[in-house]
N, C-alpha and C positions, 0 to 999 in steps of 0.2 A: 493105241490109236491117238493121234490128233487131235483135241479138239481145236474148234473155231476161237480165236478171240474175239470178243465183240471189239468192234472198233467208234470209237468216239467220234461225234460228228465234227465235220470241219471245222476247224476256228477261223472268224475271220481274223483281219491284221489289227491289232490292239494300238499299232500306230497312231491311226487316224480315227479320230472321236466319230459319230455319227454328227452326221450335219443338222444345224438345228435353227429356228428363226429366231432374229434375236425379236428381244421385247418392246411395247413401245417405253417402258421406262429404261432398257439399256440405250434405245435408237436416242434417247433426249439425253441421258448422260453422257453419249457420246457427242451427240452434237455443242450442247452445253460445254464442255472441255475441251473441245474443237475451237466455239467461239471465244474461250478467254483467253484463246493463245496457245494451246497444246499444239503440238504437231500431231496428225491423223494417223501415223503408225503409232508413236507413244500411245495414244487415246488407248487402237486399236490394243494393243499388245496387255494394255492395262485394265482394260474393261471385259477382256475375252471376248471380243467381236472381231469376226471373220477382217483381213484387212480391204477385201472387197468393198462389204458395209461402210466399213469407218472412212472409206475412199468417198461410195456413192451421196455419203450423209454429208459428209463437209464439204463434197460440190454443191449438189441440190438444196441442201438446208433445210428439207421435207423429213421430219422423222417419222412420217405413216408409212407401212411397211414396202415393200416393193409389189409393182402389179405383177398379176399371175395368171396362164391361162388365156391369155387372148391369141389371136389369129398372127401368123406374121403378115407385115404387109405386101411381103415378096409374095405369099402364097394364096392371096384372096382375089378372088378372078374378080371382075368387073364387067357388067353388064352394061349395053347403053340405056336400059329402062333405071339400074342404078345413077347412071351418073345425068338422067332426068329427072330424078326427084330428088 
């Protein structure tokens, strides 16, 4: 008779790290290296910050982290009692 093999759970893809936030001391090391003249892909490439991050840091120059959670604007109705007070 046959038996069963147990089979092993999926793996996921070993590709791609899990996403993670960066910190406020990488978000300032990056900006920091940004403002002495780095280019923002080098920063990024070199600090292991998503090149998203190291994009939205050395536009904005804010290194507290990105907001999260709020409503879109597209998607929040408005009332006229709203837009009286």
């Amino acid at each position: 008779l046959a038996t069963a093999i147990p089979r092993a759970p999926p793996r996921l893809s070993s590709s791609t790290p899990p996403r993670r936030v960066a910190t406020e001391e990488e978000r300032q090391r990056v900006l920091d290296a940004y403002e002495a003249g780095d280019d923002w892909l080098t920063v990024a490439r070199y600090y292991n910050v998503s090149r998203a991050a190291a994009y939205r840091l050395s536009k904005s120059g804010d290194p507290s982290p990105p907001p999260r959670g709020r409503a879109r604007a597209n998607c929040v109705k408005c009332t006229n009692e709203m837009v009286a007070a």
